[in-house]
BAMI-651214 format. One record per atom (N, C-alpha, C): residue number from 1; atom name; x, y, z. Coordinates in Angstrom, 3 decimals. Layout:
> NUM	CA	X	Y	Z
...
***
This chain:
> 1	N	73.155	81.485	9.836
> 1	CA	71.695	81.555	9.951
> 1	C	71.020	81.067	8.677
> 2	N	71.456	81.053	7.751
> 2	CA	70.908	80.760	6.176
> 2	C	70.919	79.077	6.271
> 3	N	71.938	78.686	6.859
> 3	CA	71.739	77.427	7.162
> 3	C	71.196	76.870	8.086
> 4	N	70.838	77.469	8.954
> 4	CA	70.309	76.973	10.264
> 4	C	68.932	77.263	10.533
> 5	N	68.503	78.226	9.579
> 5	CA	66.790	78.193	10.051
> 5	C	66.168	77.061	8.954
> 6	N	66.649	76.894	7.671
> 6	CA	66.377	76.099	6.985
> 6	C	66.111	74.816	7.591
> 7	N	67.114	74.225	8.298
> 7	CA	67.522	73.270	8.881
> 7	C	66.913	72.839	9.838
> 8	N	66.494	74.045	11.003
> 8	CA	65.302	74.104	11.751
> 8	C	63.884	73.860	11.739
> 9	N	63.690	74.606	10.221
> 9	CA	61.853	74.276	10.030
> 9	C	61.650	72.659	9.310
> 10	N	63.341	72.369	8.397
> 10	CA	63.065	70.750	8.167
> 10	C	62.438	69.809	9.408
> 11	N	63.531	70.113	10.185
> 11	CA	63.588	69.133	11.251
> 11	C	61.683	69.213	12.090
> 12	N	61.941	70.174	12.259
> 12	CA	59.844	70.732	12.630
> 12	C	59.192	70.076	11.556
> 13	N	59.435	70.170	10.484
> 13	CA	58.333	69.582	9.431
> 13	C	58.065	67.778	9.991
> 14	N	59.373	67.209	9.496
> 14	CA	59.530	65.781	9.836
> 14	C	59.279	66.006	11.310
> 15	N	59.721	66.123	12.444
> 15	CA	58.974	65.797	13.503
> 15	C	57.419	66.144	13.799
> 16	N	56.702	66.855	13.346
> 16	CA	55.317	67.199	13.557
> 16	C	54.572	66.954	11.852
> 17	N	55.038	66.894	11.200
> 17	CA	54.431	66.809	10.500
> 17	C	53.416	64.891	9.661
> 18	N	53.864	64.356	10.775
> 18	CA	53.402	62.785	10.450
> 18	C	52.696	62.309	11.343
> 19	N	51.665	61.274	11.031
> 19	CA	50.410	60.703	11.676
> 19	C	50.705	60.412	13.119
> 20	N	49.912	60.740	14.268
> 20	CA	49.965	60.824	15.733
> 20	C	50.101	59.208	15.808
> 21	N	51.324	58.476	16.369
> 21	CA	51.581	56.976	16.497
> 21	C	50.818	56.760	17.759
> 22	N	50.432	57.217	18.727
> 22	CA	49.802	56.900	19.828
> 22	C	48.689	56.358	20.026
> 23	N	48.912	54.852	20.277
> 23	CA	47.425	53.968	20.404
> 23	C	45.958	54.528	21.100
> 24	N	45.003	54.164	20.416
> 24	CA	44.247	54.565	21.311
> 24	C	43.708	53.569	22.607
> 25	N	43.978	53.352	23.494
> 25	CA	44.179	51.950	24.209
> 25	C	43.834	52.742	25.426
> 26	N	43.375	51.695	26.637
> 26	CA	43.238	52.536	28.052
> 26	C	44.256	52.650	28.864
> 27	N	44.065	53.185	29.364
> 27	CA	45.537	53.824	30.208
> 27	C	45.361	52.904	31.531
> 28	N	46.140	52.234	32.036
> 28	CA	45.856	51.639	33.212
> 28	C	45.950	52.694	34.410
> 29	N	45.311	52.428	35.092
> 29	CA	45.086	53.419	36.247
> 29	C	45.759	53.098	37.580
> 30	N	46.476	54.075	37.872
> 30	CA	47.446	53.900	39.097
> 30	C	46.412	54.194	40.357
> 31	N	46.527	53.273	41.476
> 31	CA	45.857	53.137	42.388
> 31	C	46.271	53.976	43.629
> 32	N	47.674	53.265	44.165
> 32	CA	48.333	53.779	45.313
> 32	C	49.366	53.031	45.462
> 33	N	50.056	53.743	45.601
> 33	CA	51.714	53.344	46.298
> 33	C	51.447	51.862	47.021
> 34	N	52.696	50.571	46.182
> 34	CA	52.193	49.779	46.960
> 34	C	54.230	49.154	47.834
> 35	N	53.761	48.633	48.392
> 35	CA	55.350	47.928	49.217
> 35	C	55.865	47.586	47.915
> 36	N	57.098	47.207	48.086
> 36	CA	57.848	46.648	46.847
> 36	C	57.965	45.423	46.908
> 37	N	58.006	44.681	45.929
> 37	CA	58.109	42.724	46.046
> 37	C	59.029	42.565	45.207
> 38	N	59.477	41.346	45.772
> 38	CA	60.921	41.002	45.674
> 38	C	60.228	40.228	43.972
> 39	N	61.321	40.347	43.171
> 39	CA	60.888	39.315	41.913
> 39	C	60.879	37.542	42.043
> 40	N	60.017	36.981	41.733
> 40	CA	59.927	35.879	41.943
> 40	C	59.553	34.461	40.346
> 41	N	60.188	33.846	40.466
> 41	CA	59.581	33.260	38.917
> 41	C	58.704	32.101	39.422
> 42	N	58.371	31.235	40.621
> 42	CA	57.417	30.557	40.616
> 42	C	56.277	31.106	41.923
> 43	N	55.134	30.586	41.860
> 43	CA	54.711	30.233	43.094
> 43	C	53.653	29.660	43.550
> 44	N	53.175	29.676	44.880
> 44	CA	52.684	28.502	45.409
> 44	C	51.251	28.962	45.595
> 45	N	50.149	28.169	45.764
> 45	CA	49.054	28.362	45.728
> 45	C	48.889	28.694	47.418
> 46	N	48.128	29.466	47.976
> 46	CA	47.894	30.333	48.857
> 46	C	46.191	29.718	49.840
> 47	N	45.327	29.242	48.791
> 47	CA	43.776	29.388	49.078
> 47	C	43.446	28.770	49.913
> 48	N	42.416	28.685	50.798
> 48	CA	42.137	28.095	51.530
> 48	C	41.388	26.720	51.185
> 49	N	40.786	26.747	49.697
> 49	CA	40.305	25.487	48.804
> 49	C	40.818	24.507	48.448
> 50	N	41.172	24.369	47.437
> 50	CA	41.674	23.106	45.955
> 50	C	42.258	24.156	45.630
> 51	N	43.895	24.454	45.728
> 51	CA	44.369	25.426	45.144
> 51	C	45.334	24.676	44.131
> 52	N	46.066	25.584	43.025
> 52	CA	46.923	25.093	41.908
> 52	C	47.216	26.280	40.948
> 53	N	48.489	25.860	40.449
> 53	CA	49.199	27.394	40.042
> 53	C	49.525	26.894	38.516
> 54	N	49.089	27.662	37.240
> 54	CA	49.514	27.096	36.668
> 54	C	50.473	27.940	35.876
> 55	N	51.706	27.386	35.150
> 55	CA	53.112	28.269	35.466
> 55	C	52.659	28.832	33.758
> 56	N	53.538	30.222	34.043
> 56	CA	53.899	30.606	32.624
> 56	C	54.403	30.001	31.460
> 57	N	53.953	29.960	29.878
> 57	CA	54.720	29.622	28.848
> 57	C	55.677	30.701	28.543
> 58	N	57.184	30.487	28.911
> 58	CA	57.868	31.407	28.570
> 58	C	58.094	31.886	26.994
> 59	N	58.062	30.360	26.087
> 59	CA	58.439	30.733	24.905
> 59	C	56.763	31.119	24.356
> 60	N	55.715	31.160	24.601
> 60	CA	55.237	31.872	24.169
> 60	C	54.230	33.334	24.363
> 61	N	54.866	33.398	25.676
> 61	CA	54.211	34.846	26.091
> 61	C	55.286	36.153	25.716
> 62	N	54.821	36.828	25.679
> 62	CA	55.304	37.878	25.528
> 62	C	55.050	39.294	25.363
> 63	N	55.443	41.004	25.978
> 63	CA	55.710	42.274	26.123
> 63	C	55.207	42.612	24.422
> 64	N	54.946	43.440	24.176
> 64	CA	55.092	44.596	22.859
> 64	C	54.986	45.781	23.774
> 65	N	55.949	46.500	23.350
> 65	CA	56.301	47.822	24.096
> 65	C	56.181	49.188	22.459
> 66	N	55.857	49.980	23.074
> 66	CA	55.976	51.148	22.019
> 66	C	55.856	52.311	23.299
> 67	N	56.911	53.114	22.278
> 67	CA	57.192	54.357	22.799
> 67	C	57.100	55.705	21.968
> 68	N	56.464	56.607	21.953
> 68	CA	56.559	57.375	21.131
> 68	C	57.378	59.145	21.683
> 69	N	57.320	59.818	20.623
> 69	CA	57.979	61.156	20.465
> 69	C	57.361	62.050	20.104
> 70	N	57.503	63.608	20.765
> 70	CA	56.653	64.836	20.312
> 70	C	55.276	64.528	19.859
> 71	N	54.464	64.417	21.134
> 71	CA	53.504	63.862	21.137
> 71	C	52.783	62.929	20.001
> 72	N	53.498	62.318	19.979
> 72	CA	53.384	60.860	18.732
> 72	C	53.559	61.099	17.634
> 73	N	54.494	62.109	17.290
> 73	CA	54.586	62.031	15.680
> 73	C	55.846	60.934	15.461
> 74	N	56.616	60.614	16.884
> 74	CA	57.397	59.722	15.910
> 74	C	57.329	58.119	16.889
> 75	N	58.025	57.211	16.878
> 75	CA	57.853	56.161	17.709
> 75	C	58.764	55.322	17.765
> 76	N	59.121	54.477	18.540
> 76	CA	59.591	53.036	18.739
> 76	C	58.936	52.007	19.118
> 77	N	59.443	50.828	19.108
> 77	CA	58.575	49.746	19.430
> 77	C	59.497	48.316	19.514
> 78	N	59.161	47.216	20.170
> 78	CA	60.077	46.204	19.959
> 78	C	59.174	45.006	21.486
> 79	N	59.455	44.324	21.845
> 79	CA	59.076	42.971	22.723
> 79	C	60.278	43.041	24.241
> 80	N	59.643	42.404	24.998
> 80	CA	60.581	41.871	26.043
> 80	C	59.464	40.963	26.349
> 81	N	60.266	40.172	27.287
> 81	CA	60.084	38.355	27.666
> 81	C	59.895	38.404	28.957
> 82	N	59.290	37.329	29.232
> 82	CA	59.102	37.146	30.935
> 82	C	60.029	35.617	31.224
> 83	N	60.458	36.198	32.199
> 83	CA	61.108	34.930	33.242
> 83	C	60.495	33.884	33.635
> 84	N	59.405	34.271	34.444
> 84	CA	58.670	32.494	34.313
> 84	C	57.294	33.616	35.129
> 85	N	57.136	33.129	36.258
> 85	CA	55.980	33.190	36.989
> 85	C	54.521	32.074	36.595
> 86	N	53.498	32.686	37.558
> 86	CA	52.621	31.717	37.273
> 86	C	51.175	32.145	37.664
> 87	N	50.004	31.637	37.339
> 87	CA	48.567	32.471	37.796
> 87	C	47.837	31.441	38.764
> 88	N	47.801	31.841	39.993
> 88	CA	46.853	30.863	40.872
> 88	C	45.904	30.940	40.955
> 89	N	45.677	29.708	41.126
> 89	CA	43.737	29.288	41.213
> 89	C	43.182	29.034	42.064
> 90	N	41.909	29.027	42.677
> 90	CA	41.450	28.845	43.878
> 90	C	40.078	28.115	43.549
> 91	N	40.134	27.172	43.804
> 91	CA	38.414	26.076	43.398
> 91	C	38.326	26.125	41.640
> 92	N	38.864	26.416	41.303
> 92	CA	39.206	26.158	39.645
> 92	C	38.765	28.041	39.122
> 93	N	39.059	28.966	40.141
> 93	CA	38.624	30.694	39.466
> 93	C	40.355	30.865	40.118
> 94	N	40.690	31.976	38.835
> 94	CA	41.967	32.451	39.254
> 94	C	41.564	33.727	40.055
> 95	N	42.410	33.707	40.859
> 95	CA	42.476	34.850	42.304
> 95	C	43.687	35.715	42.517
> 96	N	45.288	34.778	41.817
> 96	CA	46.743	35.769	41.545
> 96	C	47.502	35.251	40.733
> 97	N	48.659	35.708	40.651
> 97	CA	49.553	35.418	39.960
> 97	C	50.662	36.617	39.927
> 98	N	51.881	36.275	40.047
> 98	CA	53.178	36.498	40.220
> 98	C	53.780	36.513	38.717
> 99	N	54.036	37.395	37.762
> 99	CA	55.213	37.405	36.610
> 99	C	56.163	38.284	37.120
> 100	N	57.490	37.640	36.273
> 100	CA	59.284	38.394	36.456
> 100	C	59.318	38.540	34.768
> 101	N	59.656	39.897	34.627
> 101	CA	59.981	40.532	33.476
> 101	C	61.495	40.916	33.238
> 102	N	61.843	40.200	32.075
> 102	CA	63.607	40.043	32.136
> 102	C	63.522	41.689	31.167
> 103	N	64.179	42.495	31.908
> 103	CA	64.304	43.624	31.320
> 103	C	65.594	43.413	30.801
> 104	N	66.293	42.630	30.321
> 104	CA	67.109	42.302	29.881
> 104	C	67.082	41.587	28.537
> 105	N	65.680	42.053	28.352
> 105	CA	65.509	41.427	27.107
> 105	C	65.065	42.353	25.760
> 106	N	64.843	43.071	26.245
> 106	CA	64.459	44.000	25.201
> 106	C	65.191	44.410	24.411
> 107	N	63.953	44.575	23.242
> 107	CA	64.256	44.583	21.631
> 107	C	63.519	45.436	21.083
> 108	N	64.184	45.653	19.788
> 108	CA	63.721	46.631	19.229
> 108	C	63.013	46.373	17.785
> 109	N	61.894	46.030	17.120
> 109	CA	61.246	46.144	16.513
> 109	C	61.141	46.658	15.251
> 110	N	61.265	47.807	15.014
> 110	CA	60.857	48.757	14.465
> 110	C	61.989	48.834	13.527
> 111	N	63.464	49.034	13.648
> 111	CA	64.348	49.081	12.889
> 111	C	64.979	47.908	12.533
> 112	N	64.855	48.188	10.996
> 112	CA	65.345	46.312	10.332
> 112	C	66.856	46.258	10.770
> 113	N	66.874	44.872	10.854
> 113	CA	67.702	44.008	11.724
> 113	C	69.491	44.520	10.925
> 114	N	69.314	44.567	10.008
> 114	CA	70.933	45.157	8.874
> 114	C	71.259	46.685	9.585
> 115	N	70.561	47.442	10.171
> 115	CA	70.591	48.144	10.571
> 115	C	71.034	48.826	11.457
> 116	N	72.552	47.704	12.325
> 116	CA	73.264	47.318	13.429
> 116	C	72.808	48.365	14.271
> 117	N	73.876	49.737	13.925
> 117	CA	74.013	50.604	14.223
> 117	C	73.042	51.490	15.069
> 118	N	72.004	51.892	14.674
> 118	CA	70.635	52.296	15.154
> 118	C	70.392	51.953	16.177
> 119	N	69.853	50.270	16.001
> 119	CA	69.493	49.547	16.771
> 119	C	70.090	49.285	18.513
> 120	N	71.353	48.934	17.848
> 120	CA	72.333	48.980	19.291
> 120	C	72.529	49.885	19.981
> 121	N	72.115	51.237	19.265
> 121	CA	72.627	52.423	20.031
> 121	C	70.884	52.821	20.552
> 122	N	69.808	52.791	20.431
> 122	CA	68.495	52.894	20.972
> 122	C	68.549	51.531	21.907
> 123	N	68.679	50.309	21.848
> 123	CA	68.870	49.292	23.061
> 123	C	69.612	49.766	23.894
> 124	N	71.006	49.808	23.445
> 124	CA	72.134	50.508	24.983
> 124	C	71.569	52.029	25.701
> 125	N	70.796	52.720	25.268
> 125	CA	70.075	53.811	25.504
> 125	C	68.947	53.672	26.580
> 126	N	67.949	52.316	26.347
> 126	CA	66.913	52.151	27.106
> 126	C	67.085	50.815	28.283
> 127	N	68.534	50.502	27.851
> 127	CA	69.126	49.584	29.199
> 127	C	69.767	50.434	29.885
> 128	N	70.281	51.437	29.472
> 128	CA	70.903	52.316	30.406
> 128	C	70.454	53.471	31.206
> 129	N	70.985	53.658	32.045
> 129	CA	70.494	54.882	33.186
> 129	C	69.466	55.851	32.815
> 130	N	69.445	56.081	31.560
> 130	CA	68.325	57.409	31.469
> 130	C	67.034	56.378	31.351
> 131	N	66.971	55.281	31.521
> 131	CA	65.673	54.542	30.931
> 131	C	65.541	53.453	32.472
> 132	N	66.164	52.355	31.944
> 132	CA	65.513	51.484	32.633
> 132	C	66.823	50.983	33.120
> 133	N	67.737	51.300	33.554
> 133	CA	69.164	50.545	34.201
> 133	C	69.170	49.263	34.400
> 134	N	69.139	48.666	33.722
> 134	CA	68.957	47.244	34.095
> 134	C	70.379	46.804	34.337
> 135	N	71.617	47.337	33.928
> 135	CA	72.674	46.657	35.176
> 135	C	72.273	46.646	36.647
> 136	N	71.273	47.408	37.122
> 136	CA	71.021	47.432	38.645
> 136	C	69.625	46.815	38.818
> 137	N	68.966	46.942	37.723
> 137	CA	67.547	46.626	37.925
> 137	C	67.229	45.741	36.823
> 138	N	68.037	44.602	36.793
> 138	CA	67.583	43.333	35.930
> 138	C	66.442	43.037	35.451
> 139	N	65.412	42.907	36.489
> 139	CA	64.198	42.156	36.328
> 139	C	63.319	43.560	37.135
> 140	N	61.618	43.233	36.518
> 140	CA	60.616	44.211	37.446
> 140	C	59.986	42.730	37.317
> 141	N	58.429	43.232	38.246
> 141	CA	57.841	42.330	38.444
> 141	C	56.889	42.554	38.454
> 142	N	55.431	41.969	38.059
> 142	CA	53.454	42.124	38.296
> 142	C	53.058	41.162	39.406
> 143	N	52.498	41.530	40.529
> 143	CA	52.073	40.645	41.278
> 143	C	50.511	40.973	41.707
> 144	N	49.712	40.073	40.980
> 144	CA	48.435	40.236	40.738
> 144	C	47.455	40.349	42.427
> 145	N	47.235	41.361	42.932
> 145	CA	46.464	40.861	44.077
> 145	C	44.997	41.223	43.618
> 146	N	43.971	41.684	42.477
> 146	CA	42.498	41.368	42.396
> 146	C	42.382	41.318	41.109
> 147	N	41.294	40.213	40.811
> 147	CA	40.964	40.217	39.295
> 147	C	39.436	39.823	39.424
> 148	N	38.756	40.984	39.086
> 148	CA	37.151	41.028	39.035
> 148	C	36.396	40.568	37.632
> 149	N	35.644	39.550	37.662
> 149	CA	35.334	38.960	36.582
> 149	C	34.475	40.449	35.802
> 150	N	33.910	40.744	34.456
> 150	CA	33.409	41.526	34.110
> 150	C	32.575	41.083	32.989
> 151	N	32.543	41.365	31.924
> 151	CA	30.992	40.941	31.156
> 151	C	31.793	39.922	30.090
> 152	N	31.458	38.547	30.013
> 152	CA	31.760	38.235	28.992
> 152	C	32.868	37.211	29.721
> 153	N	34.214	37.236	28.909
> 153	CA	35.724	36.815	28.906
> 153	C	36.359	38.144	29.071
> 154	N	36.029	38.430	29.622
> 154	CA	37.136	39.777	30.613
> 154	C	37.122	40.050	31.519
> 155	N	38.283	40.498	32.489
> 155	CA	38.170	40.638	33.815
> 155	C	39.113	41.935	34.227
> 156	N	38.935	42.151	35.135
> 156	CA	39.538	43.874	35.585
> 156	C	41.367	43.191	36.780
> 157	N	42.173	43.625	36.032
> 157	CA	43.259	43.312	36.878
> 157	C	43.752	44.032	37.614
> 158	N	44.239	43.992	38.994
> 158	CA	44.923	44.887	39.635
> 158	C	45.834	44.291	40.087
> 159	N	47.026	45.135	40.553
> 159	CA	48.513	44.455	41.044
> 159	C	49.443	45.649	41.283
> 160	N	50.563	45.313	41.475
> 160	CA	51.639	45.633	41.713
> 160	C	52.681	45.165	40.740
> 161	N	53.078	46.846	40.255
> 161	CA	54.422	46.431	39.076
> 161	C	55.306	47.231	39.641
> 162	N	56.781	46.563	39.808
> 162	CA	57.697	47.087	39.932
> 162	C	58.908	46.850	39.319
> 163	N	59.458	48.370	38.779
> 163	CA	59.843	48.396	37.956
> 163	C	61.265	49.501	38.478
> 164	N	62.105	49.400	38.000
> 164	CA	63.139	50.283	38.596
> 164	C	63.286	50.500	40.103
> 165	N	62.941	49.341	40.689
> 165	CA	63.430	49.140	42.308
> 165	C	61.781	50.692	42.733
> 166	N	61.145	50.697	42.154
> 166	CA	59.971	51.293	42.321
> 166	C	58.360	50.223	42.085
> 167	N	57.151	50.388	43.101
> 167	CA	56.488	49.935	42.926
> 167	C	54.862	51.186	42.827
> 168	N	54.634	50.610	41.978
> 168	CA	53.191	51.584	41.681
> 168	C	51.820	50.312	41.239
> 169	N	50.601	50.452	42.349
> 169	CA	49.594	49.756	41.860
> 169	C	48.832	50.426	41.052
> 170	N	48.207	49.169	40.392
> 170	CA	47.852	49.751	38.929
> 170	C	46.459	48.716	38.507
> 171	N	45.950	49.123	37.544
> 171	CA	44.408	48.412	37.566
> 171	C	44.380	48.651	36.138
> 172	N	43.882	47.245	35.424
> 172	CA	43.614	47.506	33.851
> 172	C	42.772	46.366	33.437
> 173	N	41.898	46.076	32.202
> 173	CA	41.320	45.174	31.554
> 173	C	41.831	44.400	30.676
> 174	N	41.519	43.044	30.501
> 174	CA	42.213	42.081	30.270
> 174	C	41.009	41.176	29.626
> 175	N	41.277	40.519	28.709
> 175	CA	40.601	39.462	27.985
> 175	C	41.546	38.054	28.228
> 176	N	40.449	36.695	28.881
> 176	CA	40.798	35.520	29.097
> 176	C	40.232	34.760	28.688
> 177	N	41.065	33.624	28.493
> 177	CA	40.222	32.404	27.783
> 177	C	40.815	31.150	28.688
> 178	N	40.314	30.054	28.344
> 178	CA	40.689	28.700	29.146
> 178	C	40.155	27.453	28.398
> 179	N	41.419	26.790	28.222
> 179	CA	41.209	25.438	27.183
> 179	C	41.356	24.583	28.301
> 180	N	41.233	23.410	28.566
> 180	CA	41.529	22.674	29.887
> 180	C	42.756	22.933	30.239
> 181	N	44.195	22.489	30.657
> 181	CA	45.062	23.598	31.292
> 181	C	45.699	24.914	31.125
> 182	N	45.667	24.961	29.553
> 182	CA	45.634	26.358	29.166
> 182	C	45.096	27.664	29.544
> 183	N	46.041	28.904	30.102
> 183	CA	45.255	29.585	29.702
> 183	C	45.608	30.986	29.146
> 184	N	44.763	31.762	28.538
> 184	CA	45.532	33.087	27.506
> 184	C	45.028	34.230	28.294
> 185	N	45.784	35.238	28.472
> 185	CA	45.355	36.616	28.387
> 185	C	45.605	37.590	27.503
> 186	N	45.078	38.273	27.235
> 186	CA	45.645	39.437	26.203
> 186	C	44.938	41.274	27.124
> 187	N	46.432	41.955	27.010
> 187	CA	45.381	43.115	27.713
> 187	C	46.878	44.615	26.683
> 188	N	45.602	45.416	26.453
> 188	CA	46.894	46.429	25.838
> 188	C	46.162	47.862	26.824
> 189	N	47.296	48.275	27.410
> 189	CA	46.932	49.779	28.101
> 189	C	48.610	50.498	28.171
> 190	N	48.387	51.359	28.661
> 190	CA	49.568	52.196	28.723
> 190	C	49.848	52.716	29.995
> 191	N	51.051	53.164	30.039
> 191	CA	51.889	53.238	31.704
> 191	C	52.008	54.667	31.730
> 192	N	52.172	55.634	32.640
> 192	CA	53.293	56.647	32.560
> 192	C	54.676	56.380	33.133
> 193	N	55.438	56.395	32.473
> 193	CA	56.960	55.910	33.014
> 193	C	57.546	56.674	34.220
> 194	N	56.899	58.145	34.397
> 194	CA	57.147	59.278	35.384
> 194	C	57.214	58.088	36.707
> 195	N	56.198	57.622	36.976
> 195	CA	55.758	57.032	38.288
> 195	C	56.894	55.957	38.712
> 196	N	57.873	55.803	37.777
> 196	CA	58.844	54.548	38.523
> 196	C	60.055	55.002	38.099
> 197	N	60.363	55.681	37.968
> 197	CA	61.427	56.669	38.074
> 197	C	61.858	56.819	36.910
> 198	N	61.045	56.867	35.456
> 198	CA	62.034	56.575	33.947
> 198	C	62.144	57.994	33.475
> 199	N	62.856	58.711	34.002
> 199	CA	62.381	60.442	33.591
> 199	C	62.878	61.382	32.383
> 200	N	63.873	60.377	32.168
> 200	CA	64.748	61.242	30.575
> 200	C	63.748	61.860	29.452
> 201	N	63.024	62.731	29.227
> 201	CA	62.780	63.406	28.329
> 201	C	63.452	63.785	27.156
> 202	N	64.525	63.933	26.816
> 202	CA	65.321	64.380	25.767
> 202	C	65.553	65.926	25.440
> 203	N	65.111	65.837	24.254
> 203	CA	65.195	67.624	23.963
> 203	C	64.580	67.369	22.309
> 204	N	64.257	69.013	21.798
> 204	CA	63.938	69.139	20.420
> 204	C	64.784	69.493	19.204
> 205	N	65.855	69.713	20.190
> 205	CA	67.232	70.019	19.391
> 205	C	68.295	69.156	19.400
> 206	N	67.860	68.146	19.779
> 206	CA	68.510	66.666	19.604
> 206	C	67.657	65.940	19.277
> 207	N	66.332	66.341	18.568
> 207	CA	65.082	65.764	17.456
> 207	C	64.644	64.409	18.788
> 208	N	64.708	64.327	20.008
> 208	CA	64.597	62.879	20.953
> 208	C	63.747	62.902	22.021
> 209	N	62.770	64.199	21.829
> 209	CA	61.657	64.212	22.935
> 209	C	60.603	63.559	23.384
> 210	N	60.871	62.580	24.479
> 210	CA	60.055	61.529	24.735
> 210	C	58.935	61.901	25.614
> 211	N	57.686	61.172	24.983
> 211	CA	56.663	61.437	25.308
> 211	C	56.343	60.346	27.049
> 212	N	55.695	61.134	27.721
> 212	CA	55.478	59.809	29.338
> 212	C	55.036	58.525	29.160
> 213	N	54.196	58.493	28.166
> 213	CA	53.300	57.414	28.481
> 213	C	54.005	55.806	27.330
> 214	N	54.010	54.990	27.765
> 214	CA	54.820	53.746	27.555
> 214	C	53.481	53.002	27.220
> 215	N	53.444	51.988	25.472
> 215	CA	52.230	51.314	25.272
> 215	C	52.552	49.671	25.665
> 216	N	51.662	48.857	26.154
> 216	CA	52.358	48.300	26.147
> 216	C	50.965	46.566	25.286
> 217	N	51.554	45.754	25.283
> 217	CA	50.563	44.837	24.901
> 217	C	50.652	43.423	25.372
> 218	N	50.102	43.080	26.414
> 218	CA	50.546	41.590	27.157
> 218	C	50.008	40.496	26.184
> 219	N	50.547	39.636	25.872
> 219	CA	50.136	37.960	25.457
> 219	C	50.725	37.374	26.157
> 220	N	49.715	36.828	27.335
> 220	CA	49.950	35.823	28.253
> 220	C	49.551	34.215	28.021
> 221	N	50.008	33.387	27.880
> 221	CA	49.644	31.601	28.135
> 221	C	50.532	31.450	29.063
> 222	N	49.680	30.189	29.836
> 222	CA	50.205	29.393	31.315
> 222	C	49.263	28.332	30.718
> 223	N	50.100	27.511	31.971
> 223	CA	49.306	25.923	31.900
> 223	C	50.358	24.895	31.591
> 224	N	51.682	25.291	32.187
> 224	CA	52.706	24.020	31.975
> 224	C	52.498	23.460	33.440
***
């Protein structure tokens, strides 16, 4: 006991005792249960107009993911990549778009790279079963069905993400721009992971109690 309560209030100090990591960002809002869609990396314009799709830049879009612990005193963080997909247009206004998210890509950020050890063992952790299984569930997917223009260069997105052979619709804000075929989005909100089956919590006596909510930060370009 001389050693172990000591040991106890350390571990309490360092876990609660450091700045709340949790963005302040909007939470995207889950709509309703939607069908599940198959992952797809291209597709075809749909409209009844002048339709045209213009495809994802793979090498330069990209995920920022953060995750935090005991209600944000501690965190992770790192990127994943998208597969391809693409945003369709209808009379020159975008109306959808289809992205495939290689969950097979994720990285970790936060801990410098010399650091093998750590690192590999928090990646094999969040590819594996208590997280995101991606031996079974390779890829999730966003399949955009409304995007409401709003004040300015922003627009309100809604879709379908599925993620762990689970689909949950979801609605969030997004900032766009458009150079002649170019075009960018940027949108940062947060998930609860509960809703697609990511449920591992941890414990406080294995210092690894994960908090629900998943941050995440899209940088989107298309226009190849």
């Amino acid at each position: 006991m001389r050693v172990f309560l000591p040991t106890m209030i350390a571990l309490l100090f360092v876990s609660f005792g450091c700045d709340d990591q949790r963005p302040d960002i909007q939470a995207a809002t889950p709509t309703q249960a939607a069908t599940p869609t198959q992952p797809a990396v291209t597709i075809e314009p749909t409209c009844n107009g002048t339709g045209s799709v213009s495809l994802v830049d793979t090498s330069a879009s990209v995920i920022q993911w953060k995750g935090t612990k005991f209600r944000g005193r501690g965190k992770h963080e790192g990127i994943i990549r998208l597969l391809g997909g693409g945003i369709e247009f209808c009379d020159g206004a975008p109306v959808g778009g289809t992205f495939t998210i290689d969950m097979r890509s994720i990285q970790i950020t936060d801990i410098p790279e010399h650091e093998t050890v750590p690192r590999t063992r928090l990646r094999n952790h969040l590819i594996g079963k208590d997280f995101f299984a991606v031996d079974r569930f390779p890829t999730s997917t966003f399949q955009i069905v409304g995007i409401d223009a709003m004040n300015g260069d922003s627009a309100r997105i809604s879709g379908d993400l599925t993620m762990r052979g689970r689909t949950q619709r979801i609605a969030f804000s997004a900032a766009t721009s458009r150079s002649g075929r170019t075009v960018r989005a940027t949108a940062r909100f947060s998930i609860n992971r509960q809703l697609w089956g990511v449920a591992y919590r941890g414990s406080t006596l294995t210092n690894d109690l994960v908090d629900d909510d998943i941050y995440l930060g899209l940088n989107l370009v298309a226009g190849q």
